[in-house]
C-alpha positions as a Python dict, from the first residue, in 0.01 Angstrom:
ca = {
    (1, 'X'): (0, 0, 0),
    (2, 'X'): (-263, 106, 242),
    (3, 'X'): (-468, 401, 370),
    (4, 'X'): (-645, 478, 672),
    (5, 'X'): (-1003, 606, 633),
    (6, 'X'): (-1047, 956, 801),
    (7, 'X'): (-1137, 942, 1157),
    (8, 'X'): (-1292, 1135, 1437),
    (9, 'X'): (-1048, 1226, 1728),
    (10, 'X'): (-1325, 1332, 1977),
    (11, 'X'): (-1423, 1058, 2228),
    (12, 'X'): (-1631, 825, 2118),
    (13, 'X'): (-1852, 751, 2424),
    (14, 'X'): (-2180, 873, 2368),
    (15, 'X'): (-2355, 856, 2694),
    (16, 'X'): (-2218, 1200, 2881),
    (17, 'X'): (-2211, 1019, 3196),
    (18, 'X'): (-2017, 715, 3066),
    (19, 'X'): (-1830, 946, 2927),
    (20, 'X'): (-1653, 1102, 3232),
    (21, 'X'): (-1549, 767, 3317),
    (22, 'X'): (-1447, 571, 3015),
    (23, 'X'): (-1216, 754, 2727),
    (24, 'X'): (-1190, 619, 2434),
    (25, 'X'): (-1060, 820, 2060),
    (26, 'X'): (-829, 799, 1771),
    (27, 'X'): (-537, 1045, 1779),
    (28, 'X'): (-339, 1060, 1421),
    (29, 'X'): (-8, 1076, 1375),
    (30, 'X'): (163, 1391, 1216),
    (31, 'X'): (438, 1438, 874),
    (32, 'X'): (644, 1745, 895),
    (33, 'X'): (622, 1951, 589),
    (34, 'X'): (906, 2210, 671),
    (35, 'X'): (1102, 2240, 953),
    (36, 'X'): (1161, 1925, 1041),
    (37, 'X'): (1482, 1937, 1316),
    (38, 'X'): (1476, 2316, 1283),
    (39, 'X'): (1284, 2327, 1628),
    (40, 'X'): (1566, 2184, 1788),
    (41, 'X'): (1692, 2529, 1753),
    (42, 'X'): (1353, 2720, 1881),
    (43, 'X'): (1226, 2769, 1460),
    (44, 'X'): (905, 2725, 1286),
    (45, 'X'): (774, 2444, 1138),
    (46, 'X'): (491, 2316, 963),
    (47, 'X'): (291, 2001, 1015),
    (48, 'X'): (13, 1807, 933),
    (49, 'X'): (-180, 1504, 1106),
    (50, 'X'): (-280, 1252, 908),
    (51, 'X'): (-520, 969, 843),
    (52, 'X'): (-282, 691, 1024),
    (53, 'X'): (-356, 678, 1363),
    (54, 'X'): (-390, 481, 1725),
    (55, 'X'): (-688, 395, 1920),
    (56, 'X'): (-670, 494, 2309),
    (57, 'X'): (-901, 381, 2550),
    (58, 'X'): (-875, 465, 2938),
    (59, 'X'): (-1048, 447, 3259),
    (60, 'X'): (-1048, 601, 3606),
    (61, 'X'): (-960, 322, 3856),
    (62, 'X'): (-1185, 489, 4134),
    (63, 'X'): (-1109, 423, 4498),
    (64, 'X'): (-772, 231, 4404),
    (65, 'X'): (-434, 430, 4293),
    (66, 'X'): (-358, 149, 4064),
    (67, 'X'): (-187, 210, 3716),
    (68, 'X'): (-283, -56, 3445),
    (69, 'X'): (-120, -9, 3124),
    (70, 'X'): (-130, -237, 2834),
    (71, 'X'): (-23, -212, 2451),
    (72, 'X'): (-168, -461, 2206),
    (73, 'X'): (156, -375, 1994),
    (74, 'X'): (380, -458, 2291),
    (75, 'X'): (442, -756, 2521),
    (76, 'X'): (432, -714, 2894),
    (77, 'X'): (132, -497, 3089),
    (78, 'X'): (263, -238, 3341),
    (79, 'X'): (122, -226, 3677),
    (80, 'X'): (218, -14, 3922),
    (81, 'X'): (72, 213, 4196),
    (82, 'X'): (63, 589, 4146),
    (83, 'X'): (262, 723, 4427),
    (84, 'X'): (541, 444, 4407),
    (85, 'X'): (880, 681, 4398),
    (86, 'X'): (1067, 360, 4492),
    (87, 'X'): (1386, 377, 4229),
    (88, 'X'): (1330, -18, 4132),
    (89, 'X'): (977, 79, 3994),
    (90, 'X'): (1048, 399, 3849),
    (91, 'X'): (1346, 195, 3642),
    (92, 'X'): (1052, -33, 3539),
    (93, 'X'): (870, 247, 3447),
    (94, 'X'): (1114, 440, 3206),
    (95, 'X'): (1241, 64, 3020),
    (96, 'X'): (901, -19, 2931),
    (97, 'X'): (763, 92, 2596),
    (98, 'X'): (468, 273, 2762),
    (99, 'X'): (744, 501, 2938),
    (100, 'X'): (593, 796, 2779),
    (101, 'X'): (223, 746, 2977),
    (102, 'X'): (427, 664, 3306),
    (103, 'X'): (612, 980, 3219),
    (104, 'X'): (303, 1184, 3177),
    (105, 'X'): (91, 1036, 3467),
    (106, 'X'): (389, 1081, 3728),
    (107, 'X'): (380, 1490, 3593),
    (108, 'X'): (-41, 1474, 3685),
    (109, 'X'): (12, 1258, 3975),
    (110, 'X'): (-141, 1573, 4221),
    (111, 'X'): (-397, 1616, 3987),
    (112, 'X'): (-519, 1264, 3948),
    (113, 'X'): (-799, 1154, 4233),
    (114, 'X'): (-785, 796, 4172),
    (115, 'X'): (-570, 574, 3981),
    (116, 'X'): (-661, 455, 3589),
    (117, 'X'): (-624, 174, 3336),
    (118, 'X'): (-497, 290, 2974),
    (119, 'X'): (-478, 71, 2687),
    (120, 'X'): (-346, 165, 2359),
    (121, 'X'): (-346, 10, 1979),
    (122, 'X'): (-111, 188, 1717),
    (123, 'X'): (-152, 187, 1341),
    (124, 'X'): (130, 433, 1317),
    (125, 'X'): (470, 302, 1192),
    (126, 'X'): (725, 289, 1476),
    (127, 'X'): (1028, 496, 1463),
    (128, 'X'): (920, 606, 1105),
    (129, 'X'): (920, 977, 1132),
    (130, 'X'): (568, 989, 1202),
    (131, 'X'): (565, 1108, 1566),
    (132, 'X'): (441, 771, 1740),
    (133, 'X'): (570, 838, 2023),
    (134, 'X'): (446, 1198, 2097),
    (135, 'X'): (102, 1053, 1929),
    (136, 'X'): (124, 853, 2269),
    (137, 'X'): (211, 1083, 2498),
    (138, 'X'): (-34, 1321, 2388),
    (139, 'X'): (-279, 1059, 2382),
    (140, 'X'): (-283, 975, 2744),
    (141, 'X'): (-268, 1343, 2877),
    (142, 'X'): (-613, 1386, 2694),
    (143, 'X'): (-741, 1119, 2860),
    (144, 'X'): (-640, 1231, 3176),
    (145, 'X'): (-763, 1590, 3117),
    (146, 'X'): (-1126, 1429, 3026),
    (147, 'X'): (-1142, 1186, 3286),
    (148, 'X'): (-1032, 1406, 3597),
    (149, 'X'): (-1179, 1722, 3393),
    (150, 'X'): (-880, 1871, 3459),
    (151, 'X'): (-989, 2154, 3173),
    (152, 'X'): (-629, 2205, 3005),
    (153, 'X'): (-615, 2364, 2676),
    (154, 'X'): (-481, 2223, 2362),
    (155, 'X'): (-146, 2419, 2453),
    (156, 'X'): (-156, 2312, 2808),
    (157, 'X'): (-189, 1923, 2665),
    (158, 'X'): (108, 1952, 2403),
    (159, 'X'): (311, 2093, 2643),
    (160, 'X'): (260, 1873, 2936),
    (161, 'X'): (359, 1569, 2682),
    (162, 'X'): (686, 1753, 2555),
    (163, 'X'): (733, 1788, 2924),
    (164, 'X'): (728, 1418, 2988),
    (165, 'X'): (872, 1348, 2676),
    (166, 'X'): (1168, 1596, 2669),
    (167, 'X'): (1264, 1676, 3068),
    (168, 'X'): (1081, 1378, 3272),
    (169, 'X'): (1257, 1102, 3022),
    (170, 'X'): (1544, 1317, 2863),
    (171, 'X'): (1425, 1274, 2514),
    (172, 'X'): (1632, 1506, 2300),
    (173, 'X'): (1304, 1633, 2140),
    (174, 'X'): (1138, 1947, 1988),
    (175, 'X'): (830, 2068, 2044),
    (176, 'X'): (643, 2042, 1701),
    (177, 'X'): (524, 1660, 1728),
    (178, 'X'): (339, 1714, 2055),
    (179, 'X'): (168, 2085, 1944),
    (180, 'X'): (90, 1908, 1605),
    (181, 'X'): (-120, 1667, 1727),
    (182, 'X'): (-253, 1839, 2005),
    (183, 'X'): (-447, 2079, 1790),
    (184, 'X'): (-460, 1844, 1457),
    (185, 'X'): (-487, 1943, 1076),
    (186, 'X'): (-217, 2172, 901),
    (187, 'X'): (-31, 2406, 1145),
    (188, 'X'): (250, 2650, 1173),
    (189, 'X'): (394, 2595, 1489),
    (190, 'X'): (654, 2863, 1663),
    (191, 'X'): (869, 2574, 1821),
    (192, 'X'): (1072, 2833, 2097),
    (193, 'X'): (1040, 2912, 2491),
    (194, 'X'): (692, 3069, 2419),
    (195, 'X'): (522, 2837, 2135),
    (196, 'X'): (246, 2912, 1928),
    (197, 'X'): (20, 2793, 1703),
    (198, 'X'): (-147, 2909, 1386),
    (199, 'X'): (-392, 2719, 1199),
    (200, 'X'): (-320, 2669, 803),
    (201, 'X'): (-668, 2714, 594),
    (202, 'X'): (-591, 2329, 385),
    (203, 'X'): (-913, 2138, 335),
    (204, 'X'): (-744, 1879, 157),
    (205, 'X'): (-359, 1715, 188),
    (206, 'X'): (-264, 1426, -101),
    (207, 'X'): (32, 1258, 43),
    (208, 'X'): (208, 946, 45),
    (209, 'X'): (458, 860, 324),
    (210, 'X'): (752, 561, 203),
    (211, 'X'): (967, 339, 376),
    (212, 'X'): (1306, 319, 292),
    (213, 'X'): (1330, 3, 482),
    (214, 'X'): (1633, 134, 675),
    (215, 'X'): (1680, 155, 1049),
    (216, 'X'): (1671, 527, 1178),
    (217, 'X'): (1884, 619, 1459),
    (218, 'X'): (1700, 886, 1609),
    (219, 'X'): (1836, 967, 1948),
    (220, 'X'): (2178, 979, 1738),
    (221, 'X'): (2038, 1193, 1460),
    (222, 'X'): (1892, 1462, 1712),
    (223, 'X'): (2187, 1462, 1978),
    (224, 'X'): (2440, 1499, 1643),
    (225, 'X'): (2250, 1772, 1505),
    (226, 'X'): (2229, 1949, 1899),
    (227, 'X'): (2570, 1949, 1894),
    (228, 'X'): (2642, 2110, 1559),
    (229, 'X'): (2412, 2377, 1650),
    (230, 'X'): (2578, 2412, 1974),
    (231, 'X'): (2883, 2428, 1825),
    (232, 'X'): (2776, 2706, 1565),
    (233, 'X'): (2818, 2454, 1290),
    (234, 'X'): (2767, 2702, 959),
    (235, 'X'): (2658, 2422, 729),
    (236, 'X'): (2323, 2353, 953),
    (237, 'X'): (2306, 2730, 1077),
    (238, 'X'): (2322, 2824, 676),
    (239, 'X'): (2044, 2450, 647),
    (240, 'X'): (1816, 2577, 881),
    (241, 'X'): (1840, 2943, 750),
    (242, 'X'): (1741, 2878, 395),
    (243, 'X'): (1436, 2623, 557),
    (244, 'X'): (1324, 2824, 726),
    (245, 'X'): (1261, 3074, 467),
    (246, 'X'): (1142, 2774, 192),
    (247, 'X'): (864, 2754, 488),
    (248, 'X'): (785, 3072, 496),
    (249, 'X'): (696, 3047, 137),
    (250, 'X'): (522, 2738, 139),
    (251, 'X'): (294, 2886, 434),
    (252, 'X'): (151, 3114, 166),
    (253, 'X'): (119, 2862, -116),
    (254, 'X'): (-36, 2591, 152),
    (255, 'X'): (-291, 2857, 224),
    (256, 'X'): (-387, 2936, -184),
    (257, 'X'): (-363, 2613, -244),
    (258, 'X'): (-82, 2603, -495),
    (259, 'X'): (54, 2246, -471),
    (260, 'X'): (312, 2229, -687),
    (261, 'X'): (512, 2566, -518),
    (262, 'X'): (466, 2351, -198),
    (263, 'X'): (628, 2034, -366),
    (264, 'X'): (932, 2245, -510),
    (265, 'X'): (994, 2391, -172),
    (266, 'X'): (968, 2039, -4),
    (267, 'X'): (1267, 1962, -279),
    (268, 'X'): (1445, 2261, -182),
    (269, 'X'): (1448, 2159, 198),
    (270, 'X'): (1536, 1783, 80),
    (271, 'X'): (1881, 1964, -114),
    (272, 'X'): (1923, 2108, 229),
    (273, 'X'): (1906, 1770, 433),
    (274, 'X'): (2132, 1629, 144),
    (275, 'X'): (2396, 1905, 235),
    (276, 'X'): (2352, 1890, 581),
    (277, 'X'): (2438, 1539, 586),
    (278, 'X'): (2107, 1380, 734),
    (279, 'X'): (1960, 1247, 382),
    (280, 'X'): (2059, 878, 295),
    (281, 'X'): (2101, 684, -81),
    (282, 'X'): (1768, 545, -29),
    (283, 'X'): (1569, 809, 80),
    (284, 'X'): (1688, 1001, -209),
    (285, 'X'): (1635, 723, -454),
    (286, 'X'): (1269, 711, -309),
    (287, 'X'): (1262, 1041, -331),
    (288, 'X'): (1356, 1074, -681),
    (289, 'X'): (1097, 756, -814),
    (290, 'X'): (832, 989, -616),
    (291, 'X'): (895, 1300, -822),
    (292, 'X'): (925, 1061, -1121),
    (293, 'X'): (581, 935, -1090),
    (294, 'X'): (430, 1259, -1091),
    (295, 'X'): (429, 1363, -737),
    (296, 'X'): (443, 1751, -670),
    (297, 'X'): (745, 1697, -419),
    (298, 'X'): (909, 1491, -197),
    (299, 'X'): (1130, 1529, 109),
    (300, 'X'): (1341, 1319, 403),
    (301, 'X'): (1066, 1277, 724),
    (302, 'X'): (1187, 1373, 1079),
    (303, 'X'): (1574, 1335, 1131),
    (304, 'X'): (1734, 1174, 898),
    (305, 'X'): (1969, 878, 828),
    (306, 'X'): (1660, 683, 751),
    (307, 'X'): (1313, 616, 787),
    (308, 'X'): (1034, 718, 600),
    (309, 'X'): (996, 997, 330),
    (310, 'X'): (690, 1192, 202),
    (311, 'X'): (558, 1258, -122),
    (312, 'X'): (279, 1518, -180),
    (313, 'X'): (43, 1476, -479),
    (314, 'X'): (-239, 1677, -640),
    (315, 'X'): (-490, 1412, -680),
    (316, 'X'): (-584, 986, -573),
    (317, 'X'): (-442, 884, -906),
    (318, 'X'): (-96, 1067, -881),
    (319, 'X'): (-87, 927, -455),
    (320, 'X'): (-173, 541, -682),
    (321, 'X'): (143, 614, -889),
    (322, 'X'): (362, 781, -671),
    (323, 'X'): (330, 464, -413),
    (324, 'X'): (319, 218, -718),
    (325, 'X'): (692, 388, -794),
    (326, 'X'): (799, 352, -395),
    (327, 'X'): (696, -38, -414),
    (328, 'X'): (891, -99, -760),
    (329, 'X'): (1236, 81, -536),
    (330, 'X'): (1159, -185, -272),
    (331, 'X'): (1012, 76, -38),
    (332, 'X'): (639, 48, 176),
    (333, 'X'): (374, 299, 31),
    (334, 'X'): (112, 444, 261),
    (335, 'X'): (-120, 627, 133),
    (336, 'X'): (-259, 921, 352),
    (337, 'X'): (-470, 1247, 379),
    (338, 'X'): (-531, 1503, 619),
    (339, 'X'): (-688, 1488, 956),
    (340, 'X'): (-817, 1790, 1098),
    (341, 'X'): (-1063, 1838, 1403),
}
């Protein structure tokens, strides 16, 4: 089990005038409270980022319109030049694993004077529930906005990364991940057409995200659950319904601090999952060893059909013997806490 100290997501250059030329900062990742896939359908949710994050670090490229990309968790650089539209290098483009930075700079391409070199180095599980990829995306269009001074707000950021995310590479995504991360700590985010933000008042969040272990098919999970609320599905519209309203509640417990009525309600949204069809054997049986070991609640991250789970605690020694109980299931045990900033 393992934690990542708290970190500062400003950039770290000191020097101002270094600083408009060199980007570098720590952007967490995010666990979804309540809501979950309910912004597939335009609803709230709630999210935190926490204290398990990636390192970005980018630089203008002036008088060349050059594109360096590199990933120290991923083979293969990407070079390219910024106002290649040839097909062959756009299909380069949206196969590598950096697809969601060529996504984003192609979207800023008119804004962008010069061409830039990004690098990136992830501590955040892949494909766990824990919004790598929008911590990417959202990641580089910072960078950008710094280093051209392109002064977008923290709503103009999240949704330029949905945008590349969702309509530039056809992502079947909500909205939360990117607005969660954009403006960091607890938030209740309006997920619809016209999306909002609204701060939660939570110094402190106790939580331990497991593994299951088992593969999550995302793009599957998210294009099923589309189509059931396309097709008026009542077992989802009934899911989301009662969610919705457990996150309503826990918005006002969250903000007095009660805990343990934000546990319960996490439990009440995992009975939902359960009937909706998107929980799995093993994240229930982590679940359940969570609860167990003392934890306040636990719930199903993101999707479904497998991946991580979270637990939330009330103190370091319940987060030691919640993850103690994930490791004795065969699960991985991070232990995390809030970022805000």
């Amino acid at each position: 089990m393992s934690q990542t100290p708290a970190t500062d997501t400003r950039t770290t250059t000191g020097d101002p005038a270094l600083s408009k030329r060199i980007f570098q900062a720590d952007i967490p990742g995010r666990i979804c409270l309540f809501g979950d896939k309910t912004d597939l359908a335009g609803l709230p949710v709630i999210a935190a980022t926490v204290t398990c994050t990636l390192t970005i670090t980018a630089k203008k490229l002036d008088g060349s319109r050059d594109v360096v990309l590199h990933s120290e968790n991923f083979p293969g650089d990407l070079n390219y030049c910024l106002d290649d539209d040839t097909q062959e290098t756009k299909l380069r483009q949206y196969s590598h694993p950096l697809k969601y930075w060529c996504a984003a700079a192609r979207l800023l391409r008119p804004r962008l004077t010069c061409g830039f070199e990004a690098s990136v180095d992830s501590r955040i599980p892949i494909g766990k529930g824990l919004a790598s990829s929008g911590a990417v995306s959202v990641a580089l269009v910072r960078a950008l906005d710094t280093l051209y001074e392109l002064g977008m707000k923290k709503d103009e950021i999240a949704e330029m990364a949905y945008d590349a995310e969702h309509n530039e590479l056809g992502i079947p995504c909500g909205r939360m991940d990117q607005y969660a991360i954009s403006h960091g700590g607890v938030t209740l985010i309006q997920t619809g057409e016209s999306p909002s933000v609204t701060p939660l008042s939570v110094r402190s969040l106790p939580v331990v995200v497991g593994d299951t272990m088992e593969p999550r098919p995302l793009k599957t999970m998210l294009t099923a659950f589309r189509k059931r609320l396309a097709d008026s599905d009542p077992i989802v519209l009934e899911g989301f319904k009662k969610i919705t309203e457990y996150l309503y509640a826990g918005s006002e417990a969250l903000t007095r601090g009660d805990l343990r009525t934000v546990g319960s309600l996490m439990c009440q949204q995992f009975e939902q999952e359960n009937l909706m069809g998107a929980a799995t054997a093993r994240l229930n049986e982590l679940c359940r060893a969570c609860c167990d070991a003392g934890a306040c609640g636990a719930k199903q991250l993101g999707a479904g059909g497998g991946g991580c789970m979270v637990a939330l605690c009330d103190s370091a020694e319940a987060q030691q013997r919640v993850a103690k109980a994930i490791e004795a299931v065969n699960g991985k045990a991070w232990i995390l806490d809030l970022v805000t900033y």
